[in-house]
N, C-alpha and C positions, 0 to 999 in steps of 0.2 A: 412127163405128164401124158395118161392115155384120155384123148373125151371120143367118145362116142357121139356123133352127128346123124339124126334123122331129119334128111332133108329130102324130098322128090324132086326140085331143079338142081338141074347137074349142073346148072350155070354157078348158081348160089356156092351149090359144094367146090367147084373149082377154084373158085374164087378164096373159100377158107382154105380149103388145102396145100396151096399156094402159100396162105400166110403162116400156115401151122409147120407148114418144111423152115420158113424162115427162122420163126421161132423153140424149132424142135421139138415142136409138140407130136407125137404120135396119135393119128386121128384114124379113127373108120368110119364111113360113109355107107350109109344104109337108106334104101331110099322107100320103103314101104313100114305101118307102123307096126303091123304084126312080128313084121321080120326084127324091126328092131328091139321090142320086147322081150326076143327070143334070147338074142344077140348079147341084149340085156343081163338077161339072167343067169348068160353061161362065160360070162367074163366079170373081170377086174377095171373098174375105168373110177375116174379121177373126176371129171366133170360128166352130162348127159345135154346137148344141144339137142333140142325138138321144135320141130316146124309143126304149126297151127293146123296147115290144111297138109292132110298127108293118107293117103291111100292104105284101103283097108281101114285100119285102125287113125281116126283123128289127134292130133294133137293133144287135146281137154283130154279126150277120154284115154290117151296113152298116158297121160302124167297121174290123171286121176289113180289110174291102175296100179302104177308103179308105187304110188303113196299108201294104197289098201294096202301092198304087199308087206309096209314095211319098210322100204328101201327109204336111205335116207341120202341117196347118192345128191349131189346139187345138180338142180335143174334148171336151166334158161331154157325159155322161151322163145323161138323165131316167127312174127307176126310181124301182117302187113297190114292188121286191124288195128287203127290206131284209136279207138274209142274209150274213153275212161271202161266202160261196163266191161270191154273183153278185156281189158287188160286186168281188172280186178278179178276176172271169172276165171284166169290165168294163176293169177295168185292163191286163190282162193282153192284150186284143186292140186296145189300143191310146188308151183313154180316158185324158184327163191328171188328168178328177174326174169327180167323180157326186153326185146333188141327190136326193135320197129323198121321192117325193110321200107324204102332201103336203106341198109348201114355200112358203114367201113368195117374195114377189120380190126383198124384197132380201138375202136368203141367194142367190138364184139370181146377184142382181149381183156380189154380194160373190166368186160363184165367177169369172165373166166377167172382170171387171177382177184376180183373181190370177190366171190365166189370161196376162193379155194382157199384165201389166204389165214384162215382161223381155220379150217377145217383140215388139214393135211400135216400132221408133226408128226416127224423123223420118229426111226424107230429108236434113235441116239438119246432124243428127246423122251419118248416114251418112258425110258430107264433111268433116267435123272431125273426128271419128275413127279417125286414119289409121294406128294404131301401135297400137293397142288388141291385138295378137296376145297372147295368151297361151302360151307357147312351155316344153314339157317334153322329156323323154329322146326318147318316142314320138310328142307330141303338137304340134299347132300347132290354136289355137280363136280364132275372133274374135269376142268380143261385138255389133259392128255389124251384121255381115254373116251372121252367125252360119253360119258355113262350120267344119270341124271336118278335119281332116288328121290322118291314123292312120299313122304310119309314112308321108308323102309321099303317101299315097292318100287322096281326099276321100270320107267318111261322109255321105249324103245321104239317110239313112232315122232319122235321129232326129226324136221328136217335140219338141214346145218344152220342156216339163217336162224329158225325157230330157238334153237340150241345157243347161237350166238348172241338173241334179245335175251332170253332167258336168264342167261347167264352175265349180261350185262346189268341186267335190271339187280338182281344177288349181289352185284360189287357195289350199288348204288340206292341201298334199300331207302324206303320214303324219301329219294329225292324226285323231284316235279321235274320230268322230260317233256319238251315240244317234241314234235314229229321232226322238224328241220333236225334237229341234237340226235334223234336217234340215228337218221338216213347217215347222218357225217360220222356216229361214234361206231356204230354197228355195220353197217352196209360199207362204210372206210371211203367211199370214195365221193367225188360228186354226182348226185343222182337229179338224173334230166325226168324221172317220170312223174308220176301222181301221188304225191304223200300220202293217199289213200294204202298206200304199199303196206306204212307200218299199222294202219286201223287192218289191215288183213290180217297181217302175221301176228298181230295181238287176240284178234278172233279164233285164229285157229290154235293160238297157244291156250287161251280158256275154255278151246274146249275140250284141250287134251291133259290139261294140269289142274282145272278148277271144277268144282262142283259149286249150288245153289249156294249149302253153307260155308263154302271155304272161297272166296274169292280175292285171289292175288291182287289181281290186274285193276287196278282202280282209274276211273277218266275227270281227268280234273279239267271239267268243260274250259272251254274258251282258252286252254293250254294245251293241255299233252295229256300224258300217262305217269303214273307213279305206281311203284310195286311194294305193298306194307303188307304185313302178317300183322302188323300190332292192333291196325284196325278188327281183325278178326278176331282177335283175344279179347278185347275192349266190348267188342259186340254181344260176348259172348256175357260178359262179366256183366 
């Protein structure tokens, strides 16, 4: 696994480098944000760790950027702002988590590996998995390839996370999800932050998959979310 790290304390970085030789991960450490965009765009990397407050180029606005472009690499977060607003402001520009200094390391792995663990299948995988489509009224999604079809046009700005509700909600059509059921089905692990997490990544999914007349994403107050296309037929009829 390569992750790329943009952090400006060498303390912080030493410290992950450290646990990354343990667990053989292949890291670079880059400690300004411009540099790290650069760095970004001319490599292959697995995961992307970003610190909040970061010279040159901030945090926000380096994740903001990499999401304009397109890049769908997973992205945590490293903040010592620990307020519902930044952490949602976090998400909302395109972060899939975020790590609240200070942290251990292996809270930090534990985010890396749910992170990755839907998002990275063998090229072994790739070739035996030939039929994997998941196929709805609107939708066609492939877990392999993870390629995602809107009505016959291809969606190429979802993040992994995004990809990952997306495509859970398509296994699970019109069923009523709590947030709690999402964080443990989708995210896989236990998650310490703000259930506000998945009211983000449903925001950003309608506004990349939904229009006025077509809306997936349904909020069934005082519960969760549920995901119907039937409603939209019914609506229409």
């Amino acid at each position: 696994m390569k992750v790329l790290v943009i952090e400006d304390n060498l303390s912080v970085c030493s410290m992950i480098e450290m646990f990354f030789s343990k667990e053989g991960i292949s890291g670079e450490f880059i400690h300004d944000g411009y540099q790290g965009y650069e760095v970004l765009k001319n490599g292959q990397w697995d995961v992307l760790i970003i610190d909040w407050m970061l010279p040159g180029l901030d945090g926000i606005s380096l994740c903001r950027k990499i999401r304009e472009d397109n890049h769908t690499i997973p992205i945590i977060m490293l903040t010592a702002k620990d307020s519902e607003s930044d952490q949602v402001l976090g998400l909302e520009m395109g972060a899939d988590d975020y790590v609240t200094k200070p942290f251990s390391p292996l809270a930090l792995m534990a985010r890396i590996k749910a992170v990755t663990r839907r998002y990275h299948v063998s090229e072994q995988e790739k070739k035996t998995l030939s039929s994997d489509v998941l196929k709805s009224e609107n939708f066609a999604i492939s877990k392999s390839t993870r390629e995602v079809l809107l009505q016959g046009k291809k969606i190429t700005n979802l993040t992994p996370k995004e990809f990952d509700l997306l495509y859970y909600f398509l296994q699970n059509p019109r069923q009523v999800f709590s947030r709690e059921q999402l964080l443990e089905q989708v995210w896989g692990y236990q998650f310490y932050g703000d259930e506000r997490t998945v009211d983000v990544h449903i925001k950003r999914l309608r506004k990349k998959v939904e229009t006025p007349q077509n809306p997936f994403f349904h909020t069934v107050w005082g519960v969760g979310y549920k995901f119907d296309e039937e409603l939209i037929k019914n609506h229409e009829n």
